[in-house]
LUMGUTOR-56536 format. One line per 2 residues: number of its first residue (from 0); their letters; for each residue x, y, z of N, C-alpha, C, O, CB. Coordinates in steps of 0.001 Angstrom, whole numbers, plus 500000, padded with zeros to 6 digits. Glycine has a CB too. Example, Ala and Ser with C-alpha at 12.3 -4.5 7.8 and 13.67 -1.06 7.14 Angstrom:
REM residues 2
0	AS	513190 494310 507800 512300 495500 507800 513200 496700 507800 514236 496681 508465 511308 495527 509046  512850 497750 507080 513670 498940 507140 512900 500030 507870 513409 501138 508039 514084 499402 505725
REM end
This chain:
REM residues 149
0	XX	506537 468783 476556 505559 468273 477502 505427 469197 478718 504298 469292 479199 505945 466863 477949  506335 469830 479230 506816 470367 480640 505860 471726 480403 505046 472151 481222 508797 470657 480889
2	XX	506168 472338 479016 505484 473672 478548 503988 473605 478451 503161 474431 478838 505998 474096 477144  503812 472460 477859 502194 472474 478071 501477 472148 478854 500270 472361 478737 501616 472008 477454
4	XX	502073 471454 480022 501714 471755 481335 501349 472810 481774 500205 473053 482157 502438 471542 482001  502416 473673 481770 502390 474862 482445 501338 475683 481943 500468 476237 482616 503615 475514 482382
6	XX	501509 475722 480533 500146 476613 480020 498820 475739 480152 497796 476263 479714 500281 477091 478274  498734 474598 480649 497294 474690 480988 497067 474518 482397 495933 474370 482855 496490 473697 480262
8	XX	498089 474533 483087 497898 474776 484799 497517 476472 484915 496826 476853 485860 499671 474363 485844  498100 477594 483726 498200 478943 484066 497080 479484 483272 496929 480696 483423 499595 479592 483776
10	XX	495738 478546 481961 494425 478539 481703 493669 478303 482768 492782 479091 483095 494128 477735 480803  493977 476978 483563 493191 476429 484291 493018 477610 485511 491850 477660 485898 493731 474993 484641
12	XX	493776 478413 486085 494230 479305 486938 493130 480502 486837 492443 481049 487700 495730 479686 486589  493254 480705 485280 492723 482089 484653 491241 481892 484595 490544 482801 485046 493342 482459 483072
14	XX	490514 480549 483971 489634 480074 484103 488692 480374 485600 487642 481013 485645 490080 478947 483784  489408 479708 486787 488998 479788 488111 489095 481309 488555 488092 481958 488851 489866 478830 488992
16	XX	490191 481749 488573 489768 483586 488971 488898 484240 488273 488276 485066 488941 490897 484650 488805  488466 484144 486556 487500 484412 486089 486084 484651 487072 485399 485657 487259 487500 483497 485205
18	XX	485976 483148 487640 484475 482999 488100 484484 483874 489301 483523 484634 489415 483957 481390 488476  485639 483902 490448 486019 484579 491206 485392 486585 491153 486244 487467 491263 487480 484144 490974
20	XX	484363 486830 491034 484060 488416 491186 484308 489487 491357 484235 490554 490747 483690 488686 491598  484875 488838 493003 485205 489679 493940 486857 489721 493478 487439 490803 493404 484748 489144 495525
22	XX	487395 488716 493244 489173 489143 492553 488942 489598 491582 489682 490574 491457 490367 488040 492155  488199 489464 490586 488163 490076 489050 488187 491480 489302 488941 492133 488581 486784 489682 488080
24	XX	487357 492241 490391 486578 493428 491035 488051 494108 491314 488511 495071 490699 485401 493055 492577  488853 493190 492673 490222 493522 492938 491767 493884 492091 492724 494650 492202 490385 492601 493557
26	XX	491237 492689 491126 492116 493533 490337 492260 494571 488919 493113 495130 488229 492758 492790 490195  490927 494402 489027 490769 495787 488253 490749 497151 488901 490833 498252 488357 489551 495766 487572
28	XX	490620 496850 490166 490875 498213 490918 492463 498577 491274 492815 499717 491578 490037 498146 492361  493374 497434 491191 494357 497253 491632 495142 497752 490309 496196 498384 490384 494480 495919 492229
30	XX	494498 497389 489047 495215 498274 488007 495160 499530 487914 496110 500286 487714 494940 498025 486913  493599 499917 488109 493780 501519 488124 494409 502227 489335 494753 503399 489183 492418 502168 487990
32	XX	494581 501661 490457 495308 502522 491458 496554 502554 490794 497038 503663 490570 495398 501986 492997  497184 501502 490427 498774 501233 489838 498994 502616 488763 499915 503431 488802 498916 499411 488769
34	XX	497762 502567 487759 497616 502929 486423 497698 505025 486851 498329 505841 486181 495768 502029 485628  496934 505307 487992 496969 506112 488518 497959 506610 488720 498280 507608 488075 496512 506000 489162
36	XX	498702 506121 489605 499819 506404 490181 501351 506611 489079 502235 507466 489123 499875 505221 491221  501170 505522 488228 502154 505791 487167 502173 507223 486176 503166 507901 485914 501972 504614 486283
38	XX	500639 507471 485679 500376 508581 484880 499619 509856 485549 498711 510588 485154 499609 508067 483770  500503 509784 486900 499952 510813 487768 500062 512231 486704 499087 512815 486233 500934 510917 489356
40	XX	501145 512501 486535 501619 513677 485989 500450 513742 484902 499742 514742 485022 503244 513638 485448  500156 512990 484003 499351 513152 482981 497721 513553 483300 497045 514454 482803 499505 511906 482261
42	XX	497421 512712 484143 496424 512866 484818 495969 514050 485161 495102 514785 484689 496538 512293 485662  496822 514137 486223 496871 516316 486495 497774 516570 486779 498618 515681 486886 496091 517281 487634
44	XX	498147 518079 487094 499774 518468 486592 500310 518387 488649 499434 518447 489512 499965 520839 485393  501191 518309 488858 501485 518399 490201 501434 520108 490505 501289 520413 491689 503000 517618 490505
46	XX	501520 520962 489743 501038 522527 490196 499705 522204 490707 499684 522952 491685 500932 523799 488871  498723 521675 490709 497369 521961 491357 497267 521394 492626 496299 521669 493334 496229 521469 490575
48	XX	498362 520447 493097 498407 519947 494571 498715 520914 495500 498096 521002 496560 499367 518898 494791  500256 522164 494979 500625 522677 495886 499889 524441 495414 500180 525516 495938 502306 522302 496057
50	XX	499219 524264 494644 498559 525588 494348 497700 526633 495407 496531 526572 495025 497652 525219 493348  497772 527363 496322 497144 527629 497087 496078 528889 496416 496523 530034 496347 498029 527820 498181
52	XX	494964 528651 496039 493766 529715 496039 492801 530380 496798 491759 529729 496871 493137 529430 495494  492784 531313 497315 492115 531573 498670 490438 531915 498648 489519 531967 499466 492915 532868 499331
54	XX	490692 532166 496785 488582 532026 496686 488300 530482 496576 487125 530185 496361 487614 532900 494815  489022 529668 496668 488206 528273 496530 488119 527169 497429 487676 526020 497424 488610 527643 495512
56	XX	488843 528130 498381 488683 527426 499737 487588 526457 500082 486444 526855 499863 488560 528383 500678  487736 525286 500570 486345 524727 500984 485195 524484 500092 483988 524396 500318 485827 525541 501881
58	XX	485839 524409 499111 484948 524572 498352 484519 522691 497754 485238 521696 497842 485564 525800 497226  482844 522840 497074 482505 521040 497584 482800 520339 496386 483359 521236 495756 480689 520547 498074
60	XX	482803 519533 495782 482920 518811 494473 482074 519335 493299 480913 519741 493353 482549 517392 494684  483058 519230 491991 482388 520511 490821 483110 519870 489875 483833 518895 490081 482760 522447 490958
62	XX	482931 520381 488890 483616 519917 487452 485341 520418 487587 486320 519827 487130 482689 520882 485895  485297 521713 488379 486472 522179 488396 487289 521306 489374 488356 520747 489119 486423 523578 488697
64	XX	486639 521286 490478 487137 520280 491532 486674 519238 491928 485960 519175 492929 487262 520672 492491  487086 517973 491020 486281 516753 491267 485986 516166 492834 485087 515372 493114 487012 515686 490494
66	XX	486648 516561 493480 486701 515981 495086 486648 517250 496095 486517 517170 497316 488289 515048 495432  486770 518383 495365 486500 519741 496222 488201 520286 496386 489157 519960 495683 485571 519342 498051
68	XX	488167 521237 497590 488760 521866 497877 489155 521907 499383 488287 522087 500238 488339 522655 497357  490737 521706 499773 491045 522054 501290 491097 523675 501920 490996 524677 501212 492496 521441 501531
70	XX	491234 523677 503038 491167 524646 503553 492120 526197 502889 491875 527402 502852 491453 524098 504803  493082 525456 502520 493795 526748 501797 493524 526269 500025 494426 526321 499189 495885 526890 502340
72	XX	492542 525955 499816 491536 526066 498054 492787 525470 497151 493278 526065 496192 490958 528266 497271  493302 523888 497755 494375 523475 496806 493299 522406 496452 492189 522294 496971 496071 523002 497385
74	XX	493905 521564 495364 492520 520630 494396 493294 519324 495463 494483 519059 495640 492631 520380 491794  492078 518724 496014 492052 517259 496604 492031 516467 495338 492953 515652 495291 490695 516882 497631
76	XX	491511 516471 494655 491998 515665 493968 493292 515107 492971 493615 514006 492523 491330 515745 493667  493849 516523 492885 495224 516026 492574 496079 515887 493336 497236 515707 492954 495789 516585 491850
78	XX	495616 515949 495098 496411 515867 496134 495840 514316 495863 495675 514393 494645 496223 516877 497616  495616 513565 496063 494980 512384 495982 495946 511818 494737 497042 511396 495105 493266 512526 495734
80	XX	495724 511776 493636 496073 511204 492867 497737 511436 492738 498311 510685 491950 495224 511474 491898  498482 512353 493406 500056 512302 493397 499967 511514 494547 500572 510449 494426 501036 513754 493494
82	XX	499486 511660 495482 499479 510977 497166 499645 509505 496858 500530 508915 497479 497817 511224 498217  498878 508796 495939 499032 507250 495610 499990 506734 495427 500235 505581 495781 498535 506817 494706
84	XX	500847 507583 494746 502416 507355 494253 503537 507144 495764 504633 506619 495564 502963 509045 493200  503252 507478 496855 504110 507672 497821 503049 506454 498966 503586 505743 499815 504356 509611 498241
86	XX	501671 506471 498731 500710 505046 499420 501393 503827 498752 501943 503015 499496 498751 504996 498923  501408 503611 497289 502253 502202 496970 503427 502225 497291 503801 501278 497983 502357 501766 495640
88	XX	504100 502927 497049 505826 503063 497640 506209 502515 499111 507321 502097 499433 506294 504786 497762  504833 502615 500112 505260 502681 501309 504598 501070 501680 505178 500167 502283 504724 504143 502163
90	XX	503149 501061 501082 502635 499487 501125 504008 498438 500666 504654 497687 501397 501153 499262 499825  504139 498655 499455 505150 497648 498639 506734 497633 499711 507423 496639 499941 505505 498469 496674
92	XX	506881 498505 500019 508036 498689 501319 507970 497567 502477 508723 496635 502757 507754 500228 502180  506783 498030 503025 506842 497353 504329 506330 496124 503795 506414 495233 504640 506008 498005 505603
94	XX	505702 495641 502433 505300 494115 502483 506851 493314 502290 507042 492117 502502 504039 493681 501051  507708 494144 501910 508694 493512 501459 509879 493375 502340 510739 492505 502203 508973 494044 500368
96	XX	509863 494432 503389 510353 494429 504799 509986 493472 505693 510918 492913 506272 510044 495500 505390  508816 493115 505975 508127 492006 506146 508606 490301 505709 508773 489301 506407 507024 492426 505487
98	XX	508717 490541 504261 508726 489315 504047 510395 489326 504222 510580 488144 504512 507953 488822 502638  511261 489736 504220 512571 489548 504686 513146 489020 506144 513870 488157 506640 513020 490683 504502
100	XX	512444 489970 506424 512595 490092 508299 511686 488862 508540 512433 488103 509158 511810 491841 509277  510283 488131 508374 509824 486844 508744 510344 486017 508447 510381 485069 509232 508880 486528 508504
102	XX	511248 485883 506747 511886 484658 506203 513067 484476 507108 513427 483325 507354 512314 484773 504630  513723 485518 507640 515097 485785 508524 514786 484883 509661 515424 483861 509914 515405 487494 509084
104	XX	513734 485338 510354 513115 484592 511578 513107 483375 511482 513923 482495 511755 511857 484866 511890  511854 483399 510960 511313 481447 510368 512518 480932 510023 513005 480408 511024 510138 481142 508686
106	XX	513144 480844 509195 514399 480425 508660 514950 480132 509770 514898 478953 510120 515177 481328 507836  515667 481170 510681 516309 480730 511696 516136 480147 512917 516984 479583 513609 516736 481354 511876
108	XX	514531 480392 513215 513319 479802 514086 514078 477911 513835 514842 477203 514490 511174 480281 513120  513055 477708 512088 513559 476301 511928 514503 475680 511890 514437 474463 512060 513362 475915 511266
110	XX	516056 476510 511580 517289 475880 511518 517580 475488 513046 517709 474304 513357 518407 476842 510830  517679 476512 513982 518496 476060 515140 517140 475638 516145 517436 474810 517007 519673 477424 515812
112	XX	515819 476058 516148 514899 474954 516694 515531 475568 518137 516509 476308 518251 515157 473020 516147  514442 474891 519471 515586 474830 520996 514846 476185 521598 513755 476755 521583 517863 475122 520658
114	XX	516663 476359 522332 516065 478257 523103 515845 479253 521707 515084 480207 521869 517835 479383 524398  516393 479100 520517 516699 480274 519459 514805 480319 518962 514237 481396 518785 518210 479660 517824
116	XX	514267 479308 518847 512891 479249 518275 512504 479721 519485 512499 480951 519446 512202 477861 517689  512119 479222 520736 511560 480121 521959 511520 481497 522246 510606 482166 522728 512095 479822 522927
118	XX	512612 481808 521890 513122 483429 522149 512515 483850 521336 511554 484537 521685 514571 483973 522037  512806 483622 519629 511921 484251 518813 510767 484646 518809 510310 485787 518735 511855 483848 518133
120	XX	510015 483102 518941 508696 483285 519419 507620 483941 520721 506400 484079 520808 508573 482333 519376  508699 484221 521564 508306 484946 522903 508053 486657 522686 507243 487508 523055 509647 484681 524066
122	XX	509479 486553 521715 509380 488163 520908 508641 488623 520456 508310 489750 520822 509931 488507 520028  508032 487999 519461 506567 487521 518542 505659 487795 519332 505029 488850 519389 506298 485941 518080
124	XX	505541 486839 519996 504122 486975 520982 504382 488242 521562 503219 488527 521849 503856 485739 522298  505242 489493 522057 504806 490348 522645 504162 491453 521675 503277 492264 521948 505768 490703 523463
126	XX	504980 491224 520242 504614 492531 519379 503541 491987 518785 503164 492649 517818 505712 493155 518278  502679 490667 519091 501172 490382 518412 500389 490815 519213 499403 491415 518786 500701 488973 518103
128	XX	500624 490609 520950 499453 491415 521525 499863 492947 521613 498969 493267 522396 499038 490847 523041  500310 493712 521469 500450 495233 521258 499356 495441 519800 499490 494575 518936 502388 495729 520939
130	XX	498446 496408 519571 497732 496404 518384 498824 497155 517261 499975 497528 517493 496214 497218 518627  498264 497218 516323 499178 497606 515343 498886 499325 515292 499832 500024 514928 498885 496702 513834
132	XX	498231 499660 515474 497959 501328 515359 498695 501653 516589 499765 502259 516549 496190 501953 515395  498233 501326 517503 499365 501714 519082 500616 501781 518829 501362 502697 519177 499452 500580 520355
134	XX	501085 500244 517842 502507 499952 517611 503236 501160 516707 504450 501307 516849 502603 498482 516842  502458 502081 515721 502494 502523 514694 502837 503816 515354 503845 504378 514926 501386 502295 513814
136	XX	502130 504424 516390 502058 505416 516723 503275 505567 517934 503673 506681 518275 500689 505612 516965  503668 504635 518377 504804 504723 519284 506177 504874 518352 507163 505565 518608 504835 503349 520274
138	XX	505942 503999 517165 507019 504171 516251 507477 505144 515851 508688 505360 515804 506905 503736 515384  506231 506234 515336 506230 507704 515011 506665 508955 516058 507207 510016 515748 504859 507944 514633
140	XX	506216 508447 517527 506560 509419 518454 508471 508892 518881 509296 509620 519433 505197 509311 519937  508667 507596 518446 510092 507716 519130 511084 508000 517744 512304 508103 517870 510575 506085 520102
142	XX	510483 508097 516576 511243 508231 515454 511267 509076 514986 512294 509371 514374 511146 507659 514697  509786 510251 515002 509203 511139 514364 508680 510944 512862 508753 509899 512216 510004 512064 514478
144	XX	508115 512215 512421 507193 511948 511466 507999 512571 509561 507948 513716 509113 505591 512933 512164  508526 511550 509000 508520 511813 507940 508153 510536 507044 507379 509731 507562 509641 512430 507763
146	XX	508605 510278 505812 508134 509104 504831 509125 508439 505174 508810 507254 505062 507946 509269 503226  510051 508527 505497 511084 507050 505440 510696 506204 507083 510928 505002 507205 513324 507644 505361
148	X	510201 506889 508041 509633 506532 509355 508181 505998 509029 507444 505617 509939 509618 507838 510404
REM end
């Protein structure tokens, strides 16, 4: 009984995002970024990211170079398509940094309640009015600039 519940709460589910467009839209884009990123190597070889050519400099979008060429004539587009691999790494990071560090809070917000929820929340309130790009960029100048920062 319990099982066939579930499989028709997880039809009924599939049914409703169906009609949904704009998610159908999302996550089909959300596979190929994934899909991207996994078969980077296959895709194109990582020699054409760090390849420097000095006749193809600047050069604009072509069969050879689907997205063109940077200033020292390396292929954007396979700078792009290895680049995704280190964009999910860092999204999936901080969502998950996030959800640790809020459950930590909240959690402890609701257990002890009083001055411990006040304080928290006073904390809160200062790093919500700071914008997040300001916040981002102070982070970078007092930490400096690599991928684990």
């Amino acid at each position: 009984m319990n099982r066939r519940k579930k499989h028709a709460q997880l039809s009924e589910f599939w049914r409703r995002f169906r009609k949904n467009k704009a998610a159908v839209l999302g996550l089909i884009l959300l596979v190929l970024i994934i899909g991207m990123a996994v078969f980077a190597d296959l895709i194109v070889p990582y020699s054409k990211c760090i390849e420097q050519v000095g006749a193809d400099r600047l050069q604009g979008p072509s069969l050879k170079h689907f997205f063109g060429t940077d200033e020292l004539g390396r292929d954007l587009f396979a700078r792009i398509v290895h680049g995704s691999r280190y964009s999910l790494l860092i999204g999936l990071a901080t969502s998950l940094m996030a959800l640790v560090v809020g459950a930590i809070l909240g959690a402890s917000a609701g257990y002890f309640g009083g001055v411990v929820d006040n304080v928290i929340s006073r904390i809160m309130d200062v790093f919500m009015c700071v914008p997040p790009i300001l916040l981002s960029l102070a982070v970078v100048a007092a930490l400096g600039t690599n991928l684990r920062n």
